[in-house]
C-alpha positions as CSV (number, residue, x, y, z in Angstrom):
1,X,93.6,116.9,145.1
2,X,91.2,114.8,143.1
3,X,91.1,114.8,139.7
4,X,88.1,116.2,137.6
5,X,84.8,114.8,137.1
6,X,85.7,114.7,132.8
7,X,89.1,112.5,133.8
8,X,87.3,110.0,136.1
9,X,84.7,109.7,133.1
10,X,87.5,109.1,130.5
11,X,89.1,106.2,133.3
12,X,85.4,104.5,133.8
13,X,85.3,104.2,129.3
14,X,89.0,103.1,129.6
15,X,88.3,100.5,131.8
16,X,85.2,99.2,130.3
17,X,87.2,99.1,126.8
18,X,89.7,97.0,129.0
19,X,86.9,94.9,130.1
20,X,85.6,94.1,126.9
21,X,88.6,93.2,125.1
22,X,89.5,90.8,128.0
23,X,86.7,89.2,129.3
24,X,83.9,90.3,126.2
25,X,80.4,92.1,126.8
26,X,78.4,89.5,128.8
27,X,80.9,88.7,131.2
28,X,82.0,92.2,132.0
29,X,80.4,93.6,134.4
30,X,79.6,97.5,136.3
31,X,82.1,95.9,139.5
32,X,84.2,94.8,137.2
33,X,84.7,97.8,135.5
34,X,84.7,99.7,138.7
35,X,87.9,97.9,139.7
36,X,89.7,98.3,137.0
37,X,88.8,102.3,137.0
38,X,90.1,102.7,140.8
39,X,86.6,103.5,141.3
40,X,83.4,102.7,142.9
41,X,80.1,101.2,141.3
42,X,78.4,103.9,142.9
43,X,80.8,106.6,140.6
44,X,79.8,104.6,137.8
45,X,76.5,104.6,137.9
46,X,76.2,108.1,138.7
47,X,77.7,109.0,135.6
48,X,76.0,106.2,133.9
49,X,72.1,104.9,133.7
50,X,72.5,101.3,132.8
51,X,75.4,99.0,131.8
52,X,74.1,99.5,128.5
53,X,74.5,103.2,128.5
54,X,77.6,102.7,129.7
55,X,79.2,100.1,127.3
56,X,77.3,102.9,124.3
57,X,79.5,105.5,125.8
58,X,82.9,103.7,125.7
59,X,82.1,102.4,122.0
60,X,81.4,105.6,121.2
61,X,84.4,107.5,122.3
62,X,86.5,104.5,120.8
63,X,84.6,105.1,117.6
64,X,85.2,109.1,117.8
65,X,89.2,108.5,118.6
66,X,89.4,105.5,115.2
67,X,87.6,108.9,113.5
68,X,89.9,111.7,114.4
69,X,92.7,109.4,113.7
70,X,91.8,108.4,110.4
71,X,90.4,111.8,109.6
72,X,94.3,113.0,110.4
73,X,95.6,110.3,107.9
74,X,93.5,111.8,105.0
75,X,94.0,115.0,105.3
76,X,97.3,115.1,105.4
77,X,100.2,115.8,103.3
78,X,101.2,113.3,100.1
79,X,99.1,111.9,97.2
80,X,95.2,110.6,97.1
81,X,97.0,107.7,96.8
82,X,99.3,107.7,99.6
83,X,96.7,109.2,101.9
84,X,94.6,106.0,100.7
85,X,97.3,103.6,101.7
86,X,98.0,105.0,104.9
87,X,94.0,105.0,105.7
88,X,93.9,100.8,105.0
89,X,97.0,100.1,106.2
90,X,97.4,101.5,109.5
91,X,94.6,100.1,111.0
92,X,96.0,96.8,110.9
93,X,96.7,95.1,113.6
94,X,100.4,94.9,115.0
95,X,101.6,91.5,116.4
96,X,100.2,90.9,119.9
97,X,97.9,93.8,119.2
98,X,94.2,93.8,120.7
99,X,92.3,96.8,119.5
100,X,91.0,94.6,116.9
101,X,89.1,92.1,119.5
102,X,87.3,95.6,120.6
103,X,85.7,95.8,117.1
104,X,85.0,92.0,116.9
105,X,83.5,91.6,119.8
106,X,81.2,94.3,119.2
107,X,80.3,93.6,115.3
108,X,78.8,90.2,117.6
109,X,76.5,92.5,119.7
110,X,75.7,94.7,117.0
111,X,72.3,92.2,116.0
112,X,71.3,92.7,119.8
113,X,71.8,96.6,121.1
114,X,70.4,99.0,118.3
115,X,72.7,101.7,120.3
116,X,75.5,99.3,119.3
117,X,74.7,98.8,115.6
118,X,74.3,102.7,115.7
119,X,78.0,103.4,116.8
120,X,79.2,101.2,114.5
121,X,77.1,101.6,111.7
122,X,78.4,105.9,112.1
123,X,82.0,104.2,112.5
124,X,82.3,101.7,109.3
125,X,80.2,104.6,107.6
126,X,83.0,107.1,108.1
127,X,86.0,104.6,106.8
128,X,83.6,104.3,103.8
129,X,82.9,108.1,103.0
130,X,86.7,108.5,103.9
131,X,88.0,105.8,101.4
132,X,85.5,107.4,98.2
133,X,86.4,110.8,99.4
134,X,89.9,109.8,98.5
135,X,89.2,108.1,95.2
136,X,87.5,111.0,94.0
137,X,90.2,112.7,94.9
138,X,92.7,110.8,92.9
139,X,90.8,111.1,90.1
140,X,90.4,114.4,90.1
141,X,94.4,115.1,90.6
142,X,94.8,112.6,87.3
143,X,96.2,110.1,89.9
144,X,94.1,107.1,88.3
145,X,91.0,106.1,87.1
146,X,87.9,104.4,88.9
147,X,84.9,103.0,87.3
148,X,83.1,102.6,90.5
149,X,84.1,104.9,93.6
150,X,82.0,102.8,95.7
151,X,82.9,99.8,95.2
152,X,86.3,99.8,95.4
153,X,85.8,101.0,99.0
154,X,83.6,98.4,99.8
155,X,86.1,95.6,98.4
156,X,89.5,97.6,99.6
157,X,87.7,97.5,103.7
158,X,86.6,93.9,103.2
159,X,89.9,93.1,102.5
160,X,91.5,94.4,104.8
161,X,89.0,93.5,107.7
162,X,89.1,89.7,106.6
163,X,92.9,89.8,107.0
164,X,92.5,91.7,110.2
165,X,89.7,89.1,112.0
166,X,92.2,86.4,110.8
167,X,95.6,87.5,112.2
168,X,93.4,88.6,115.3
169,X,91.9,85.8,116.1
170,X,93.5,82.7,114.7
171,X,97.0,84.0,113.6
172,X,97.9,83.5,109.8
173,X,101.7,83.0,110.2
174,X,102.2,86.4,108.2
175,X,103.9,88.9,109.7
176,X,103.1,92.6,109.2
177,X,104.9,93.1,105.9
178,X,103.2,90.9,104.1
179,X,99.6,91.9,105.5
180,X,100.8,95.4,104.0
181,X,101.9,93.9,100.4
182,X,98.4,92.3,100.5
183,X,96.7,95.7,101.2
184,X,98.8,97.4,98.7
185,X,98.7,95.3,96.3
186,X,94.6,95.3,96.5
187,X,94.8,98.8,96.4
188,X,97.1,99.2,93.2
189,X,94.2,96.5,91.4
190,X,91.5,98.2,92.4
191,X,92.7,101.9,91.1
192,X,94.0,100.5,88.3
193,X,97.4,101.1,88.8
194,X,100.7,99.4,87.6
195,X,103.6,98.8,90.7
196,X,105.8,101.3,88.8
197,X,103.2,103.9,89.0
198,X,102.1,102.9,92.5
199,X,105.4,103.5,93.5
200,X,105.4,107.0,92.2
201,X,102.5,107.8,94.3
202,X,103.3,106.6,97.0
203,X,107.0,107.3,96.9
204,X,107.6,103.7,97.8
């Protein structure tokens, strides 16, 4: 039996994810992507126009699954504040963890492709509202007090980018619990926030 036309269109984005983090955008290419799909170049293009249109696509659906998946952090159960943590510190990357070459690669491209720069200006757009969301939140609930919303969101996601890019891509000799005391501790500065009443938060 073969499988639907929606699961051979998921495999194709897969692949060219796979393709990218491996080999980067200008040497991956439609064959290439092909074989590591199971699937001919003649498939590909017939769901997609260009290589372009199809690298677009896979960012895009990467992007949408980083969304859902932070979207489930922050609205679930616990404290503005714990919500918050969970947000910045589970993206990080684990040891020997690649997703992170995905989103470096492509920041690269994003000065070339203005479908690029549009995925991931929606993408680091979300994390953004997300973060202030949640500071208001706080706020609201008498969790802390924030001068400026805004940018503590801005400084919290630089942080924790910076210490991603670095582990990523050159290694820092931290392992993960100290990238998370780093996070943590950026997060209790910037709202303010003694560790005894971080802890209460966060029940940590």
């Amino acid at each position: 039996m073969s499988r639907p036309a929606t699961d051979r269109r998921s495999e194709i984005l897969d692949a060219v994810v796979d393709a990218i983090i491996e080999v980067g955008f200008t040497d991956m290419t439609v064959a290439d992507v092909a074989s590591r799909a199971g699937v001919s170049t003649a498939l590909v293009h017939y769901h997609f126009s260009s290589k372009d249109a199809l690298i677009a696509a896979a960012l895009r659906a990467a992007s949408d699954e980083d969304k859902t998946f932070r979207n489930e952090l922050a609205d679930g159960e616990g404290t503005a504040t714990e919500r918050l943590v969970l947000v910045l510190t589970r993206s990080l990357p684990e040891p020997d963890d690649a997703s992170w070459i995905l989103w470096i690669e492509t920041w690269g491209e994003t000065r070339r492709s203005a479908d690029i720069r549009e995925v991931m200006a929606d993408l680091n757009g979300h994390e953004h509202a997300t973060i202030v969301a949640l500071v208001e939140e706080g706020m609201r609930a008498g969790e802390f007090v924030v001068a400026d919303p805004d940018g503590a969101a801005t400084r919290l996601t630089a942080l924790r980018d910076g210490l991603a890019i670095e582990r990523t891509l050159f290694g820092t000799g931290q392992g993960t619990d100290e990238l998370l005391e780093q996070v943590r501790a950026a997060i209790r500065y910037n709202l303010d926030l003694t560790p005894a009443r971080f802890a209460e938060l966060t029940q940590s």
